[in-house]
C-alpha positions in Angstrom: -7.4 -11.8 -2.4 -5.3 -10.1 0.5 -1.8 -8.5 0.3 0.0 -8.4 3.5 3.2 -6.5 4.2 4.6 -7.3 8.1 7.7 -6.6 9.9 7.1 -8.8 12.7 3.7 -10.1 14.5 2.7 -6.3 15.6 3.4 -4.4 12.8 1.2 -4.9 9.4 -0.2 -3.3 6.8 -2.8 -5.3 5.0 -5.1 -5.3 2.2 -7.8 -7.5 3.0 -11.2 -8.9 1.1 -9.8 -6.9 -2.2 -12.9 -6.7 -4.5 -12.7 -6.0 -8.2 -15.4 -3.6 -9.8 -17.0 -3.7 -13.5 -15.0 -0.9 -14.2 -11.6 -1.8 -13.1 -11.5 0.0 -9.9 -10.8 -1.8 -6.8 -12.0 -1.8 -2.8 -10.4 -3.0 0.0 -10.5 -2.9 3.6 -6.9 -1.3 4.8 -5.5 -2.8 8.3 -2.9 -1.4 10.0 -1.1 -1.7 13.3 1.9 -0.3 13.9 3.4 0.4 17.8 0.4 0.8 19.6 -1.5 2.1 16.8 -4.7 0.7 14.9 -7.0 1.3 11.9 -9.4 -0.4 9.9 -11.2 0.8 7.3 -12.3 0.6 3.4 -9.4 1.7 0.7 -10.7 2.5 -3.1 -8.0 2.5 -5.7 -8.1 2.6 -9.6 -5.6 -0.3 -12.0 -3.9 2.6 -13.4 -3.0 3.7 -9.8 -2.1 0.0 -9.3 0.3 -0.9 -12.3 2.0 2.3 -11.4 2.0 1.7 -7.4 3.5 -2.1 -8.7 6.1 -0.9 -11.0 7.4 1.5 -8.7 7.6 -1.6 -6.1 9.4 -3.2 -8.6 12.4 -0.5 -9.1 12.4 -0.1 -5.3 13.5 -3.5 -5.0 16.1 -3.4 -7.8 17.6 -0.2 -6.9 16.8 0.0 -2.9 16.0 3.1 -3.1 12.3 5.5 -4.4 8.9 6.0 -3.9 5.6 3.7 -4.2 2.2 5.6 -3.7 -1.0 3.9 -4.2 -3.4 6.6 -4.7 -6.6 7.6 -6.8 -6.4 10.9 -8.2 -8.3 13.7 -6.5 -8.6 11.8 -3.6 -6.8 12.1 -0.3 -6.4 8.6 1.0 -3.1 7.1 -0.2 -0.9 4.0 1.0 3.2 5.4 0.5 5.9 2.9 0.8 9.7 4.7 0.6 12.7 2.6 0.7 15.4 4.8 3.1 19.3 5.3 2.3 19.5 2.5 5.3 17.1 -0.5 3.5 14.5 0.3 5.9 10.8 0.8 4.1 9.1 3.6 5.6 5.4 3.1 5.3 2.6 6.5 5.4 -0.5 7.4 4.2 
């Protein structure tokens, strides 16, 4: 399974080769290029922090406007997607 978001040809942020483990966690490899800049590299995330990271998606799109954060607890690496006043998404992490 992959999930791509892209803006145009250059820009992405991608989810690629997404493997679910015995235990419901998850492992990835993140992708992302954005104006000149590059990374690959592997992503871990739990289904709780996925259902959450998925609703919050889902009111983002209703209301144009919040916060998604995919994230596991006590661990720095997170994927943030905010929606600005302007529609724009604002992607960090």
């Amino acid at each position: 399974m992959e999930v791509l978001l892209s803006a145009n040809a250059a820009d992405v942020l991608e989810l690629r080769d997404i493997e679910r483990f015995s235990d419901g966690s998850f492992a990835a490899r993140l992708v992302v290029r954005s104006r000149g800049f590059a990374v690959e590299r592997p992503f871990y995330f739990d289904g709780h922090g996925l259902r959450t990271f998925l609703a919050d998606l889902e009111a983002m799109d209703r209301t144009l406007s919040g916060v998604a954060r995919l994230q596991v607890p006590h661990e720095d690496d997170f994927i943030q997607l905010r929606a600005s006043s302007m529609g724009a998404i604002i992607a960090s992490g």
